[in-house]
Every structure is written in structure tokens, then in C-alpha cells.
C-alpha positions as CSV (number, residue, x, y, z in Angstrom):
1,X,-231.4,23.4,54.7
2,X,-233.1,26.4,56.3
3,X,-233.7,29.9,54.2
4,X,-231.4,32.1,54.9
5,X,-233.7,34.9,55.2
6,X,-235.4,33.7,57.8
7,X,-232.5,33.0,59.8
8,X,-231.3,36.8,59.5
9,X,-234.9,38.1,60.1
10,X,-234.9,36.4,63.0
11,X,-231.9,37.5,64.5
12,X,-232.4,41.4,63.1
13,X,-236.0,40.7,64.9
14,X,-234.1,39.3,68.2
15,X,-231.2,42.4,68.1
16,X,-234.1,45.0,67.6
17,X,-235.7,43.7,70.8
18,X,-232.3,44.8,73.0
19,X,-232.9,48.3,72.5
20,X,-236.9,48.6,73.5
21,X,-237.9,52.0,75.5
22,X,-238.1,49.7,78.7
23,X,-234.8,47.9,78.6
24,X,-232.9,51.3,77.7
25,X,-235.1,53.2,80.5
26,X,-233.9,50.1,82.7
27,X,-230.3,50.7,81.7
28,X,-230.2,54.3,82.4
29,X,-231.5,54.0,86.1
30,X,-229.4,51.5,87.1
31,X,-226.3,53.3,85.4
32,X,-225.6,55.3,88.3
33,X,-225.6,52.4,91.5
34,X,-223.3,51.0,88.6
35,X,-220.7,53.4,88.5
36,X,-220.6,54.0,92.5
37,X,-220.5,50.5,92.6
38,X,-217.5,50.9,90.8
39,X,-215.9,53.5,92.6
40,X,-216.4,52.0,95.4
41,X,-214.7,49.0,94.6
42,X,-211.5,50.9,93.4
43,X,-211.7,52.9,96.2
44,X,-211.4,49.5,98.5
45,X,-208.8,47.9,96.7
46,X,-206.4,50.4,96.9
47,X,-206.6,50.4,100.6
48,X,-207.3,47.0,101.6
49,X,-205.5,43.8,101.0
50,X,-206.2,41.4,98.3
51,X,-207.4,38.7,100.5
52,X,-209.8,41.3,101.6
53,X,-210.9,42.2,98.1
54,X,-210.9,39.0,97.2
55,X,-213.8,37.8,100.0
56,X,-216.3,40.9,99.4
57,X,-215.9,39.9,95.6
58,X,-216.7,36.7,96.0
59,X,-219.6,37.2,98.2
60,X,-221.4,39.6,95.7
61,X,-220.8,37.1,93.1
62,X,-222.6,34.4,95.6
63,X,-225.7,37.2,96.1
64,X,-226.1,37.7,92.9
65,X,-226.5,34.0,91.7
66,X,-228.9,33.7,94.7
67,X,-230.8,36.6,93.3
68,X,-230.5,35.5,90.4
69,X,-232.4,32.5,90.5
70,X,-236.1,32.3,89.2
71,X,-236.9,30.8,92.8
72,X,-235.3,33.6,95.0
73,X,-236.2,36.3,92.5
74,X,-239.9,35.7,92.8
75,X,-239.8,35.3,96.6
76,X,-237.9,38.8,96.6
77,X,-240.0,40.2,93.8
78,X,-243.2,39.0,96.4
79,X,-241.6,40.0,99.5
80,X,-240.8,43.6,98.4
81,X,-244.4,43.9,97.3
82,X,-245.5,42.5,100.3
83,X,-243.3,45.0,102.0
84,X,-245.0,48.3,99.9
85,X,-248.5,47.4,101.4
């Protein structure tokens, strides 16, 4: 049976970790592409049509599981530093 104390040391140790200067700092600068993102979007669907809505949904959701993935990511995270040079 594992020690308790451990357990909940371990997860106050992995909660802790969520709120580190970098990951907050992260948060903050992508807050405001966030909120036009969402403005946007509530902007379109009240003037388009579902099916419309619908499709340029989907299709973020597809570009951001491409992104997502470690292979894409680091071919992105390489071609953008190729790109600064």
C-alpha cells in the first residue's frame, strides 16, 4: 500500500508546477489572440449559417491536432527558426 504522504506531496508538487512565472507569462500573451479569437467567432456565427460555422470549426480543430503533434511541432518550431535567420 503506498504512503499517503507521498502521494499528496507529489500531487501538491505537480499542482505547484501549473502556476511557474513561465507558464503564467505564457498565459497572459496568448490571452488576447484568445479573446479576438472569440469574438471573432461569435461575430461569424451570428451572420453565417451553421453549415458554415460548422466547417471553419472543424478545420481549426484538424490544424490544431496537426500542430499539435510532436512531429509537426518540431518541423514548425525549426522552420520558424529557420525563417528568423
Amino acid at each position: 500500500m503506498p504512503d499517503s504522504g507521498r502521494v499528496r506531496r507529489k500531487r501538491k508538487d505537480t499542482a505547484a508546477r501549473l502556476l511557474e512565472g513561465p507558464r503564467v507569462m505564457l498565459g497572459i500573451a496568448a490571452a488576447p489572440a484568445y479573446f479576438v479569437g472569440l469574438l471573432a467567432g461569435s461575430a461569424l456565427y451570428g451572420i453565417s449559417s451553421d453549415t458554415v460555422y460548422r466547417r471553419i470549426t472543424f478545420m481549426l480543430v484538424i490544424a490544431s491536432a496537426i500542430i499539435a503533434l510532436p512531429v509537426t511541432g518540431d518541423a514548425i518550431v525549426t522552420f520558424l527558426a529557420a525563417a528568423e535567420r
